[in-house]
DSSP file (Angstrom, degrees, kcal/mol; ACC not computed):
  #  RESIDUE AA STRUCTURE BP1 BP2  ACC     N-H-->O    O-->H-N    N-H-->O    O-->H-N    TCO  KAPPA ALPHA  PHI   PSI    X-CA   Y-CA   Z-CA
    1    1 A X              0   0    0      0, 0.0     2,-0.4     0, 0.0    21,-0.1   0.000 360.0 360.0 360.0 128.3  -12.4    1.9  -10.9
    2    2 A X        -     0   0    0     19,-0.0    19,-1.6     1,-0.0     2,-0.6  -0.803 360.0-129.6-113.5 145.9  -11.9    4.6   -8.4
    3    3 A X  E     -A   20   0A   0     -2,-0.4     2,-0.3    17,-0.2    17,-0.2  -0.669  29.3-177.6 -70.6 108.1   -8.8    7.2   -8.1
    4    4 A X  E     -A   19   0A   0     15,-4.9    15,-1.0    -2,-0.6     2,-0.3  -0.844  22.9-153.0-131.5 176.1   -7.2    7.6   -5.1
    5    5 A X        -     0   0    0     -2,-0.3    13,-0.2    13,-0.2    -2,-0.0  -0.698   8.3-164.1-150.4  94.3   -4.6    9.5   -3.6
    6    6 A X        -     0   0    0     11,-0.5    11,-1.8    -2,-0.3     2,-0.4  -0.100  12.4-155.4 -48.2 142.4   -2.2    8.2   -0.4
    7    7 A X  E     -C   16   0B   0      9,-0.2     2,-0.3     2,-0.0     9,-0.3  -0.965  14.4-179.8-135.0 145.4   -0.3   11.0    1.3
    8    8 A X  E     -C   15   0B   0      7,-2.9     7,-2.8    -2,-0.4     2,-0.3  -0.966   8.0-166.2-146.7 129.0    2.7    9.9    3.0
    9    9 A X  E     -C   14   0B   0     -2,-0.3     2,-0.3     5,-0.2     5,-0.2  -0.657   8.3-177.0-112.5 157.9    5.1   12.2    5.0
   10   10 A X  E >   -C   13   0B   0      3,-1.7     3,-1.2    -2,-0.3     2,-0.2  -0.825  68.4 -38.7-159.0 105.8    8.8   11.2    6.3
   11   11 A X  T 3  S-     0   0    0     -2,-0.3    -1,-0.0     1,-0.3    -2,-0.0  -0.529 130.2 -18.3  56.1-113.3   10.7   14.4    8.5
   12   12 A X  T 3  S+     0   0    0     -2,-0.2    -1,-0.3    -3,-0.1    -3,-0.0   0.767 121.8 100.4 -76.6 -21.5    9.8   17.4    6.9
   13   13 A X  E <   -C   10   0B   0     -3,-1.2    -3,-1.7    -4,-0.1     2,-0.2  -0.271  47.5-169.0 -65.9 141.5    8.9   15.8    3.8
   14   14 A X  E     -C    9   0B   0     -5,-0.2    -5,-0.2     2,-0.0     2,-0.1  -0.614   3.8-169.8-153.5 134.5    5.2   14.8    2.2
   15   15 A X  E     -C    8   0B   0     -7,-2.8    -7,-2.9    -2,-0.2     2,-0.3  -0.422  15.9-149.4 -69.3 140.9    4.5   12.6   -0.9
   16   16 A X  E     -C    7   0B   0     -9,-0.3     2,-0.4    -2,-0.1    -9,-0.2  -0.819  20.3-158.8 -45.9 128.7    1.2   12.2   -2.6
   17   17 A X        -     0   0    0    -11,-1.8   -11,-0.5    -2,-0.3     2,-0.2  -0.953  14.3-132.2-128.8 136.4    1.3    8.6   -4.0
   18   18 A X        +     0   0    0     -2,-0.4     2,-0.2    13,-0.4   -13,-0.2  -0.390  35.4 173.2 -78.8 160.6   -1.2    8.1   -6.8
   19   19 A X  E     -A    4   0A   0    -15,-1.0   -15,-4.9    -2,-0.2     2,-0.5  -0.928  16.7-170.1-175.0 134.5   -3.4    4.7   -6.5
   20   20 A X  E     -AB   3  29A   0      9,-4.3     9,-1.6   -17,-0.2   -17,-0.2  -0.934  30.7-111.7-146.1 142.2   -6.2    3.0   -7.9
   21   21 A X  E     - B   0  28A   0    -19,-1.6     2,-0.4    -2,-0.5     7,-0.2  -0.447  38.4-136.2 -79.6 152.3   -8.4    0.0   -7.1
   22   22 A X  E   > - B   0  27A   0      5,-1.1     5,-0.9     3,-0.1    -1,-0.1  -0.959  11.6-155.0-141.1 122.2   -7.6   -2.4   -9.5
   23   23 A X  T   5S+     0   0    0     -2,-0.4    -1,-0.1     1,-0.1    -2,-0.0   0.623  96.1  58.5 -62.9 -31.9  -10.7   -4.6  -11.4
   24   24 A X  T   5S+     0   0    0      3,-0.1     2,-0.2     2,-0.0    -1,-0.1   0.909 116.5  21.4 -77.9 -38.9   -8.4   -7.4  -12.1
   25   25 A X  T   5S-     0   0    0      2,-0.2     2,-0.8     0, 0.0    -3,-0.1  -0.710  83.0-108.3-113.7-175.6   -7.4   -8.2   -8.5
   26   26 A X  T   5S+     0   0    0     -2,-0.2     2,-0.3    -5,-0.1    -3,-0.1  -0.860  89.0  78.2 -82.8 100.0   -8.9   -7.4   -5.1
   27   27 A X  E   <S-B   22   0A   0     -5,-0.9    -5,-1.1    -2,-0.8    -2,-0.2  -0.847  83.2 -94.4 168.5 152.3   -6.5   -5.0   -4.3
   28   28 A X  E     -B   21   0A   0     -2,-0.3     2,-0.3    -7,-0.2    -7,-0.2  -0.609  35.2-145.9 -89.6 138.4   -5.0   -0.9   -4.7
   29   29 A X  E     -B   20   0A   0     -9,-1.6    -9,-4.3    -8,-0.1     2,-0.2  -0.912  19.1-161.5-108.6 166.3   -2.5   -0.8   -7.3
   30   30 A X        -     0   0    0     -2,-0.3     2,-1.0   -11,-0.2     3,-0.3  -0.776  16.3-168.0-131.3  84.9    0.5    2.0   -6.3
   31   31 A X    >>  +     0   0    0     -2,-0.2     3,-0.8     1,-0.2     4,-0.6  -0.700  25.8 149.6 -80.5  54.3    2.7    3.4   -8.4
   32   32 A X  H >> S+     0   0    0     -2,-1.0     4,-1.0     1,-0.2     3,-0.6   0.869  75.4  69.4 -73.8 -44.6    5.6    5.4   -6.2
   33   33 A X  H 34 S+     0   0    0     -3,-0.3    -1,-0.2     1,-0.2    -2,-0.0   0.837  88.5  69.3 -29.3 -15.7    8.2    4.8   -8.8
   34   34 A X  H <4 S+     0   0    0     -3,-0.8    -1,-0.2     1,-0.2    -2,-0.2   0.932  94.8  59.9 -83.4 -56.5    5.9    7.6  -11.1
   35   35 A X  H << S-     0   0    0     -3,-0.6    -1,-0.2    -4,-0.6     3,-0.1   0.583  96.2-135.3 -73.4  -9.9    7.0   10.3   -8.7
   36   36 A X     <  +     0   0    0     -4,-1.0     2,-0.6     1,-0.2    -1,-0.1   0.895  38.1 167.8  61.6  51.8   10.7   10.3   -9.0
   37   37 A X        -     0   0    0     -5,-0.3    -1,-0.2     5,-0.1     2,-0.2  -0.796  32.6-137.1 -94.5 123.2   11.4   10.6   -4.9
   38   38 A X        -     0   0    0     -2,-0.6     3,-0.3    -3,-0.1     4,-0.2  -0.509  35.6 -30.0 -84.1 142.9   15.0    9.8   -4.9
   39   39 A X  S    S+     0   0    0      1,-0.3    -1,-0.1     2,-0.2     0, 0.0  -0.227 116.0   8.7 -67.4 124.6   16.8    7.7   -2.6
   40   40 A X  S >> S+     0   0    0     -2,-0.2     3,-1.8    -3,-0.1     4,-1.1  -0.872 130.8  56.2-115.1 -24.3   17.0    6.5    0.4
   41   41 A X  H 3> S+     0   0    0     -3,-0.3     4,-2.3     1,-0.2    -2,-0.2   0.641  96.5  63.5   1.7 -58.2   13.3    8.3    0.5
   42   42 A X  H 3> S+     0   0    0     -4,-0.2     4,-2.3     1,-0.2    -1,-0.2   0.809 109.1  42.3 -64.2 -42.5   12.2    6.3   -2.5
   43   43 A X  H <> S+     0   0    0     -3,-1.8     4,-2.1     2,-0.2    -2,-0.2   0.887 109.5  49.3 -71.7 -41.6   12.7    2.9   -0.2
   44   44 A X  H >X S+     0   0    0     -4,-1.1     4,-1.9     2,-0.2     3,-0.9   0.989 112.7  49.9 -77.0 -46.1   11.4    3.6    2.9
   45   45 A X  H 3X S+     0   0    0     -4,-2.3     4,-2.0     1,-0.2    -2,-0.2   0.947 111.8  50.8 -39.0 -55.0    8.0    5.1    1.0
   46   46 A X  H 3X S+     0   0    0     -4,-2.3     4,-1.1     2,-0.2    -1,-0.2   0.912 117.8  41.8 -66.3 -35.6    8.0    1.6   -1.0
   47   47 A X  H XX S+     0   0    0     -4,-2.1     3,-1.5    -3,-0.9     4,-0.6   0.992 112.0  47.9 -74.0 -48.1    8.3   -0.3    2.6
   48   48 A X  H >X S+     0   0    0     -4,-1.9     4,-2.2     1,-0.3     3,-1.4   0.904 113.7  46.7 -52.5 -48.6    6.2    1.4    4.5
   49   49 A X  H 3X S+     0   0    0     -4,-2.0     4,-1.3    -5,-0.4    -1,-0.3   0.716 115.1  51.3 -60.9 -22.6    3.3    1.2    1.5
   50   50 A X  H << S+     0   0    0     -3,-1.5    -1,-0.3    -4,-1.1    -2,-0.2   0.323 109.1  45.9-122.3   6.3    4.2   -2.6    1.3
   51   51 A X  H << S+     0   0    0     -3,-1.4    -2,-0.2    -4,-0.6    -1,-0.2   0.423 116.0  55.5-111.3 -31.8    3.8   -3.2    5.6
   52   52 A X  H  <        0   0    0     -4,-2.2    -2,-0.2    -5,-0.4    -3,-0.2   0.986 360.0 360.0 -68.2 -45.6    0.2   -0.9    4.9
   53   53 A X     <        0   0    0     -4,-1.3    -1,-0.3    -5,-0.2    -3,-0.1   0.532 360.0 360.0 -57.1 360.0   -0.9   -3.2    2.5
């Protein structure tokens, strides 16, 4: 299982989103919720990650 680490920027702002390839599926799991990015922030990071996937 490998560690990875998305960075994803919105105006001035940019997040590092922890990620890790996940054995169970084919597929990165992503964790934004972890980081405590407060709204409306918190949504467009979670769409945008869910239109990349």
């Amino acid at each position: 299982m490998y560690c990875h680490s998305l960075i994803v920027s919105k105006d001035e702002k940019e997040f590092e989103i922890p990620c890790e390839d996940m054995a169970t599926f084919d597929g990165v799991g992503i964790w934004p919720y972890d980081l405590g990015i407060k709204e409306p922030d918190c949504s467009d990071i979670i769409e945008a990650l869910f239109f990349w996937g």
